[in-house]
C-alpha positions in Angstrom: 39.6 33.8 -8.4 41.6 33.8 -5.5 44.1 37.0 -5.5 47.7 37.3 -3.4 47.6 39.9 -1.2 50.2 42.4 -2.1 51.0 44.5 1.2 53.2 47.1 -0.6 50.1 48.0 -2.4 47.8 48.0 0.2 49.8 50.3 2.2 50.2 52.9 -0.5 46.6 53.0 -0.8 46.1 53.4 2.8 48.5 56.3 3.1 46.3 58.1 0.5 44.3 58.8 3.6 41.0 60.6 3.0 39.9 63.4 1.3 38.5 66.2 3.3 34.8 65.8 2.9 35.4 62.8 4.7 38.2 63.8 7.3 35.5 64.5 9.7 34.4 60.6 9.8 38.0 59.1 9.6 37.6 56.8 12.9 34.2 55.5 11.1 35.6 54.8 7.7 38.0 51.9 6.9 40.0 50.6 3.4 38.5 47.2 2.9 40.6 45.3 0.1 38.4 42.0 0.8 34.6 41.0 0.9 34.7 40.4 4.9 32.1 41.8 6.9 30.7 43.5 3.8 26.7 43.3 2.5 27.4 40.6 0.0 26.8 42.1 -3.7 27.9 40.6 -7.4 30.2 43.0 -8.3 32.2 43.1 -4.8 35.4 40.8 -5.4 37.5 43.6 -3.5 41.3 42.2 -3.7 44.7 43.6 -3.4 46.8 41.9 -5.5 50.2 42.2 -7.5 49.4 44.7 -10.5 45.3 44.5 -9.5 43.3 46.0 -7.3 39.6 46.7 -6.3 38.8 48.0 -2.8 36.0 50.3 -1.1 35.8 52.7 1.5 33.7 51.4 3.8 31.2 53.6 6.4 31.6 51.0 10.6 28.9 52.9 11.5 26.4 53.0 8.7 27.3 49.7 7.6 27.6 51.2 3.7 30.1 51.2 0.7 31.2 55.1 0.1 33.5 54.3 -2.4 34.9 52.0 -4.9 37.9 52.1 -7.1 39.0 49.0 -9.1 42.4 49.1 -11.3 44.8 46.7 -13.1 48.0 46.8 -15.1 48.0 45.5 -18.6 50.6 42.8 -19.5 53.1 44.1 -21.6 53.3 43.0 -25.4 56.1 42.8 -27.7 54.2 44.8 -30.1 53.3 47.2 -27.2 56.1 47.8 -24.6 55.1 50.9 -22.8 53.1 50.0 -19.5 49.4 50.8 -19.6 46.9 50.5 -16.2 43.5 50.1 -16.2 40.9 52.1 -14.5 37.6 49.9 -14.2 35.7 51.5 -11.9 35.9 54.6 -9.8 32.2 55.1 -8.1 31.0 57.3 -4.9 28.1 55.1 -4.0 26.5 57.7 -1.4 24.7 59.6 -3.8 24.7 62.7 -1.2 28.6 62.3 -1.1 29.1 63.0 -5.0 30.5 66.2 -6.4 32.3 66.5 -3.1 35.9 66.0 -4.6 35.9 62.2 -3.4 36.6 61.2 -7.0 39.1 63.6 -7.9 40.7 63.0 -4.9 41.6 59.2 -5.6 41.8 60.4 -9.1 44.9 62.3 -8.5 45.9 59.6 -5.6 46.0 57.2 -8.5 48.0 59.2 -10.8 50.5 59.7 -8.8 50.8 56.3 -8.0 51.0 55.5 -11.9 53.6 57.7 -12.1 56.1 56.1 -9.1 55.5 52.9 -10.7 56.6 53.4 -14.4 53.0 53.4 -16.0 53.2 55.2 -18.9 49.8 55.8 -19.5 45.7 55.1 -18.0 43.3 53.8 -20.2 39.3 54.2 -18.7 36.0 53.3 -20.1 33.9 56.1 -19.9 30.6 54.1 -19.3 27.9 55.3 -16.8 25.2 52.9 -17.7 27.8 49.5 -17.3 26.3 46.8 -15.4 28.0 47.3 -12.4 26.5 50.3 -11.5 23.1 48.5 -11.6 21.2 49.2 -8.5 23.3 52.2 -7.7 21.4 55.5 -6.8 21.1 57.9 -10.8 20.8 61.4 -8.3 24.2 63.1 -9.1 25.6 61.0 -11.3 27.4 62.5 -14.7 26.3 62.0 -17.6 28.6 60.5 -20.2 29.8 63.6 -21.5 30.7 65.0 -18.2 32.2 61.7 -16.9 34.8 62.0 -20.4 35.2 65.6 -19.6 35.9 64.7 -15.7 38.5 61.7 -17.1 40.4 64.1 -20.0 40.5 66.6 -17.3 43.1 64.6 -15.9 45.3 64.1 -18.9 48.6 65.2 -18.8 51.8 64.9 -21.0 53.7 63.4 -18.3 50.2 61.5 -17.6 48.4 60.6 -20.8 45.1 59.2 -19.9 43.0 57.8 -23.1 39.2 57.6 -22.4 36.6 55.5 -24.1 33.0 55.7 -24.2 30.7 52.8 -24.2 
């Protein structure tokens, strides 16, 4: 699927910045929103499109994916006016680089963003053992109690975030 590039977007996401575990390497680590110049992988389709978006933080140096966050808007329904994104995935790849606040850090950077756009609410799928995370390093990674807990921590009134478990 070919995807639009939606600059607005892009450049929201890149004035997230980095969080501070990672501050340190800043003129290493770059936003890639496409699959250029990236180790070629079936889950990759990074894109920054209208109302969807998958992109990675990517290591120059190292040549290696940090981080991935993918998200999307749902279309709106008659039966179901109130505007709903999507997180699908939200993975530190660097197994040494988890539980480091990289997560929680585009957590909140996501929330906010939900919140300037009119989402009213984030739906996620609480699903460590998914597909896509074949071939990804298990050391650090929550279990799917602790991923649910690390989603609902989230949820706010102004906020609501429903989580689902596979």
């Amino acid at each position: 699927m070919d995807f639009q590039l939606d600059l607005k977007l892009k450049e929201t996401i890149e004035s997230w910045g980095l969080p501070e575990c990672l501050e340190k390497c800043k003129e290493e680590i770059v936003y890639k929103f496409d699959c250029e110049d990236l180790p070629k992988d079936e889950f990759m389709k990074y894109h920054c499109a209208p109302g969807s978006c998958k992109f990675c933080l990517y290591d120059l140096k190292t040549k290696k994916k940090l981080f991935t966050m993918e998200f999307f808007q749902f279309k709106q329904r008659d039966f179901r006016p109130e505007k709903i994104m999507k997180l699908d995935t939200l993975i530190v790849h660097d197994h040494m680089l988890r539980n480091k606040g990289i997560a929680s850090y585009y957590m909140s950077k996501f929330i906010e963003y939900c919140k300037t756009i009119g989402i009213n609410s984030i739906s996620i799928n609480a699903c460590p053992t998914s597909s896509i995370f074949r071939g990804e390093s298990k050391h650090n990674v929550l279990s799917k109690e602790n991923l649910v807990a690390f989603y609902e921590s989230f949820n706010s009134p102004d906020m609501p975030i429903e989580v689902r478990e596979c």
